[in-house]
N, C-alpha and C positions, 0 to 999 in steps of 0.2 A: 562122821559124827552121827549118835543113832537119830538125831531129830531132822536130817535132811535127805531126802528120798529122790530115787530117780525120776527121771521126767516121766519115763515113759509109765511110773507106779501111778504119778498125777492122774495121766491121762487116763489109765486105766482104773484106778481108784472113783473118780468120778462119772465114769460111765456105770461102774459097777455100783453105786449110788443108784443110779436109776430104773437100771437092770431089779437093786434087790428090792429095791421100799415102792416101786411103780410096778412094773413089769411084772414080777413074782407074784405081786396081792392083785392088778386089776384087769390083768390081760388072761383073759380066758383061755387055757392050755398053753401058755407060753412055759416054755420049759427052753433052763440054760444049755448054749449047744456047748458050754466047757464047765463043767461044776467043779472044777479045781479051782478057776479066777475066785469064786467067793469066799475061798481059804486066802490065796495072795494077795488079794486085793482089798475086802477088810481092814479098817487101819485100826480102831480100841470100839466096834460096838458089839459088845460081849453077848447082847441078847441076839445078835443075827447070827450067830455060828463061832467056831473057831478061827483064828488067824495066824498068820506068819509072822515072826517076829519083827520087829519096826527097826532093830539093830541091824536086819541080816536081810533086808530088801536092796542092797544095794550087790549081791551074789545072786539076786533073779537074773537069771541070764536067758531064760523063757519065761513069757512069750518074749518073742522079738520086737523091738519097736514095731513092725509095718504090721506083727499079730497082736499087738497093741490096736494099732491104727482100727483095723479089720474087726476087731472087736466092740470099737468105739462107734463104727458106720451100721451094724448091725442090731447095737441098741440101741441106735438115732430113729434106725429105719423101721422099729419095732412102735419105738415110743412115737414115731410121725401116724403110723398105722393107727396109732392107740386112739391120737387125739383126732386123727379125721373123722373116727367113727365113735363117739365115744358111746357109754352106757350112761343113758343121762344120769339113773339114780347115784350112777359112784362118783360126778366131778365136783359135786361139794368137799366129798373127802380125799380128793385125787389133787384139787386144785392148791390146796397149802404144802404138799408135800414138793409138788413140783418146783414153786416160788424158792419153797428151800433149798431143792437141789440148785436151781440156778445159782442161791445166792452161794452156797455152799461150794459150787464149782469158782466163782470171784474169790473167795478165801484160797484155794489149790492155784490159782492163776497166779494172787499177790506169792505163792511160797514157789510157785514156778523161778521166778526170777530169785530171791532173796535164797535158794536153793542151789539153782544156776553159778548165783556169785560166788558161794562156799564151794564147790566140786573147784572151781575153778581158779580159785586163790591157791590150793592147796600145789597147785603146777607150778613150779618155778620160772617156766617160761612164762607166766601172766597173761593168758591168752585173752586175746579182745571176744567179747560177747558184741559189741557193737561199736562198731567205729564213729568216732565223732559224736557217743554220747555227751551229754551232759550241750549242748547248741539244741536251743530252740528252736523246734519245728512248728510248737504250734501256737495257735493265737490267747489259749487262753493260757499261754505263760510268757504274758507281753509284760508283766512286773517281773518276771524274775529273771537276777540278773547272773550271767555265770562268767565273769571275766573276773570275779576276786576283788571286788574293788572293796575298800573298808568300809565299816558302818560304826557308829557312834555306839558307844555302849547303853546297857540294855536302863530302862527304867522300870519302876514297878505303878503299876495302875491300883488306885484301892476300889475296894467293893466292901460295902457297908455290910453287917449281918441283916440275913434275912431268908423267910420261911421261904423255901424253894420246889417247885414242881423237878422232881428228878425221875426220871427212865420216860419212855416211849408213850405217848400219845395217845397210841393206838390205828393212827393215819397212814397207812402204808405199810410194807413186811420192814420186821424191823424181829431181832432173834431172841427166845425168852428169854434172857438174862438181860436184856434190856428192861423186863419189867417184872413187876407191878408198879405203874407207875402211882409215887408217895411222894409225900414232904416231908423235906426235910430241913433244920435249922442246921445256916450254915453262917457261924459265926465270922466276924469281920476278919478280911486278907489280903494281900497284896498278889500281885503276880506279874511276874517278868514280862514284858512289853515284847520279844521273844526266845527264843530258845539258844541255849548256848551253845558260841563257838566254838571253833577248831582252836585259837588264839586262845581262847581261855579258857579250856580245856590244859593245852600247852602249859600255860602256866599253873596251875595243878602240879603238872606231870613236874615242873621245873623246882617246885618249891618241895620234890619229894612227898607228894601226895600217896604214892605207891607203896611208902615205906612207913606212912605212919600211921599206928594204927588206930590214934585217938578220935580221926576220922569216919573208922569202919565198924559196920555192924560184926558182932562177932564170928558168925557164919561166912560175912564177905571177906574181913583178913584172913581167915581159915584157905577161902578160895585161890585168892591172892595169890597165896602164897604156893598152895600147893599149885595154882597152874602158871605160877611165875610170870602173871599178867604186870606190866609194866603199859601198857597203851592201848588204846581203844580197837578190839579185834578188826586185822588188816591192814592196821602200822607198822611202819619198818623206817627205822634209823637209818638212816646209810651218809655218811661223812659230815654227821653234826647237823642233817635234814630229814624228816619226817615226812615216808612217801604214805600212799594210801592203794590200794589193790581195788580200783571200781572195772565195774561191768565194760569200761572201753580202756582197760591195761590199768600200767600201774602209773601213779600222777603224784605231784607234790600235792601237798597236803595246804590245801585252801585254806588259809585260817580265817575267812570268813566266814565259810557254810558252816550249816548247823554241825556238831560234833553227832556221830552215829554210831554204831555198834556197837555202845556200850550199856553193860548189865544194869539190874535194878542195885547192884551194891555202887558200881560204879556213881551212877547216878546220885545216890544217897547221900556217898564219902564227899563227891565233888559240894553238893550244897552242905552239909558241912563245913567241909574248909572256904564255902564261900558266904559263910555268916546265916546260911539261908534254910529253908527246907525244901522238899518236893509238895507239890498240892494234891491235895485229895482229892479225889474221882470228883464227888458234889463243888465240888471250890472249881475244877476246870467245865464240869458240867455248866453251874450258873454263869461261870465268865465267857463260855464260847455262845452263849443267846443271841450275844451281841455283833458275832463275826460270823460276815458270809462263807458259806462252804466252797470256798476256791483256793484253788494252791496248785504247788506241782506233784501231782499225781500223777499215773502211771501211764493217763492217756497222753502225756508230754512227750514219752518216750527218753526222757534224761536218764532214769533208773540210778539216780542218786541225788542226794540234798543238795539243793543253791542257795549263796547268798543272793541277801536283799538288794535291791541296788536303793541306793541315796536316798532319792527322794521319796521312795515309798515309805521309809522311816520318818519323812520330818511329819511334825505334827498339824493337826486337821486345825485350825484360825477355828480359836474359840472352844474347843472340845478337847485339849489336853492329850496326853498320851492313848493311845489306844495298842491295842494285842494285832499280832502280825506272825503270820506262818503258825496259826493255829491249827489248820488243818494241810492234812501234805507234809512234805518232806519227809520229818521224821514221826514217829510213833513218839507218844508223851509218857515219860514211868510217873507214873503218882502212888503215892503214898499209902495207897488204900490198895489190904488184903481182898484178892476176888473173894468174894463171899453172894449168898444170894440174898436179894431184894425181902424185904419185910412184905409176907404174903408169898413168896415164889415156891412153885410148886413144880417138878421137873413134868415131864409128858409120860403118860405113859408107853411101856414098851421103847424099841432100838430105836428110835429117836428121840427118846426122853436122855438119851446118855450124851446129845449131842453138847449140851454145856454143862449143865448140872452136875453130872459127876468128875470134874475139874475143879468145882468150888473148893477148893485146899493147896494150900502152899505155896500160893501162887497171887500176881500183883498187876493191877488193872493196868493200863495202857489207854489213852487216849488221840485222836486226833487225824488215824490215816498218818501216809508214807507217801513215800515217791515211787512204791511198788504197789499201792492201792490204787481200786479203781475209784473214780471219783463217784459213779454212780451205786460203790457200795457201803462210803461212807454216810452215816450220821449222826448229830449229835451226841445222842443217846450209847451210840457205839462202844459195847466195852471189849476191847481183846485183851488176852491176860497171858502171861507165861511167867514162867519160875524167875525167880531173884539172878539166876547166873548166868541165863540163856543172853547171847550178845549177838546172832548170826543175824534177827533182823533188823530193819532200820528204825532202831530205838536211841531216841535222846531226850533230853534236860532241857524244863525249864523250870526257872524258880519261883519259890512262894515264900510269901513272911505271914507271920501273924500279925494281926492290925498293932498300929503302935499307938 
C-alpha cells in the first residue's frame, strides 16, 4: 500500500529530519557523507529538494537496515556535537525546530507500529509482532480491561451551546494547525458516552449495511464497491465467526472493544444507520475539557483497543453519565473537513509544508490510539487523513443534535 513505508525508511526518514532542517543550516561545514539519503529519504517537502517516490520505497533495497542504523548514530553524534557547543546567537532559532523534530519523530513512531501491523496482515501465516499482546503490563492501564467481558450500551451526555475557546493555548509545543487559537459557537449536542463496538459494528454489518447505499456518501458507495469492503480492514469470516488480524496473531473478534480500522465513509454510513451523526472537531474539542488525558496508549504496550471493564462504566452518584475512552485506543473521525484555523498562516519555507499544505480533502481525527504516545497527545490535537484510509486505528463515536 503506497501509504505504509519500511521501517528502516522511518528510521532513516527521521534522522534525515535532523540531518536536513539542523545540521545543514547550523553546523558550521557539516557536509552530508551520503547526499543521495536526501533524495530517499524526503518524504512530500518539495521546497528541501527532490524525492523518491512514496509508492516505490518499499523496492529500497539500499541502504541496509545496519546502513540505516549507521546513519542514524552519526547524525546523533553530529547533533550531540552541536548541542554541547552551541552558537549562542542561533538557539533561539535552533530550539523550535528541534522540539519539532522530536515531536515529529513520536508521529514516525505511532506509524512504526500501525505500518508494522499492514506488512504483516498481508502474510497469511499471521505472524505474531508480540506475543501476549493485548495483557497489561503496565499500571496506568489498571482500568482497562481485556478479557471481553460486556458493557451496557452506550448513552449520550448533553452539552448546552456555548461560545468555546478552540485550538492551543500557546503553553507548551503544540503543531500549527492546532491554532490560532478562536471562538467559536458550538451549538447544543449530544455525544456518545463511548466509542462503538465490535458487537455493534456486527450488527451494521448483519442488517446489510454494506449493501445499502441509502447510508453512504456518494464517493464512499463508489469505494465500497469498488474495493468490495464488506468489514472493518483485517476481518475475516471463517465458519460463521469474525476473526481480526492484531499485532499478537490472528484472534476472535472481541465485540466489546472499540471497533477500528474503519474509513471516514465507514464511519459516516454506520451513524447513519444508527440514527446518529459523527461530531465535529469543536463539539469533541469542548466535550473532552472535561476528561483527563488517560487511556491506553502506546506506552501500555497492547498495540490495540480494549474493552471497558464494568464498573468503569457505571455512573459517578450524583453527576450523570460522563465520556470514557476519549483519549487512547482509537483515533475519533469527526465530521469536520481539515481546513485551517480562521487567522492560520502556514511557516515560511520546507517546514511551512509540514501541515498546511494537506488542508484539502481530507477529515479531522481526534483523540490518540493505542499506537500514540501518551506524551504526544493533546487536546487541541488534530490528525487528519483522506475519507478512505482504514490502516490506522480509527473509530466511531456518536453525536446527535440537541433535542
Amino acid at each position: 500500500m503506497p501509504d505504509v513505508s519500511p521501517t528502516k525508511w522511518h528510521l532513516a526518514h527521521t534522522t534525515w529530519f535532523f540531518e536536513t532542517f539542523i545540521l545543514k543550516r547550523f553546523a558550521s561545514g557539516y557536509r552530508a557523507e551520503i547526499p543521495e539519503y536526501a533524495y530517499l529519504f524526503n518524504s512530500y517537502y518539495n521546497a528541501a529538494g527532490d524525492m523518491h517516490r512514496r509508492d516505490l520505497r518499499g523496492l529500497i533495497s539500499r541502504p541496509t537496515v545496519s546502513q540505516a542504523q549507521r546513519y542514524r548514530a552519526s547524525v546523533d553524534s553530529h547533533i550531540d556535537d552541536l548541542l554541547s557547543n552551541p552558537d549562542e546567537s542561533l538557539l533561539d532559532e535552533m530550539e523550535p525546530i528541534l522540539v519539532l523534530g522530536i515531536h515529529h519523530e513520536q508521529q514516525h513512531q505511532e506509524l512504526l507500529i500501525t505500518d508494522i501491523k499492514h506488512v504483516l496482515a498481508q502474510n497469511p501465516l499471521y505472524p505474531v509482532f508480540r506475543a501476549g499482546a493485548g495483557r497489561s503490563r503496565s499500571p496506568s492501564a489498571q482500568k482497562i480491561s481485556t478479557d471481553g467481558s460486556a458493557i451496557g450500551p452506550y448513552q449520550f451526555v448533553e452539552f448546552d451551546e456555548q461560545i468555546a475557546e478552540i485550538g492551543h493555548d500557546g503553553d507548551g509545543f503544540a503543531y500549527d494547525n492546532e491554532g490560532p487559537r478562536h471562538q467559536a459557537l458550538v451549538p447544543g449536542f449530544s455525544l456518545a458516552t463511548r466509542p462503538v463496538t465490535n458487537g455493534e459494528y456486527i450488527a451494521f454489518i448483519e442488517d446489510n449495511g454494506y449493501s445499502r447505499p441509502e447510508f453512504w456518501l456518494s464517493l464512499g458507495w463508489m469505494t465500497v464497491n469498488e474495493q468490495r469492503w464488506n468489514a472493518p480492514l483485517y476481518w475475516i469470516k471463517r465458519d460463521g465467526a469474525w476473526w481480526n488480524f492484531t499485532l499478537s496473531g490472528l484472534r476472535r473478534v472481541d465485540q466489546s472493544e472499540p471497533v477500528t480500522h474503519v474509513s471516514y465513509f465507514e464511519a459516516d454510513a454506520y451513524a447513519n444507520w444508527a440514527g446518529a451523526r459523527l461530531p465535529t472537531e469543536f463539539e469533541w474539542e469542548r466535550a473532552a475539557l472535561s476528561c483527563p488525558i488517560e487511556g491506553n496508549f502506546v506506552e501500555t504496550e497492547l498495540f490495540h483497543p480494549v474493552s471497558l471493564m464494568s464498573a468503569v462504566l457505571e455512573d459517578i452518584p450524583g453527576k450523570g453519565q460522563r465520556l470514557h475512552q476519549t483519549f487512547g485506543d482509537v483515533w475519533e473521525w469527526t465530521r469536520s473537513a481539515y481546513s485551517p484555523y480562521r487567522g492560520y498562516r502556514a511557516a515560511p519555507g520546507a517546514l511551512g509544508e509540514y501541515n498546511g499544505k494537506f488542508m484539502c480533502n481530507q477529515y479531522v481525527l481526534r483523540g490518540g490510539s493505542c499506537a500514540t504516545s501518551r506524551a504526544h497527545i493533546r487536546r487541541t490535537y488534530r490528525n487528519f487523513f483522506q475519507p478512505e484510509k482504514r490502516w490506522q486505528f480509527t473509530g466511531i463515536r456518536l453525536a446527535r443534535d440537541a433535542q
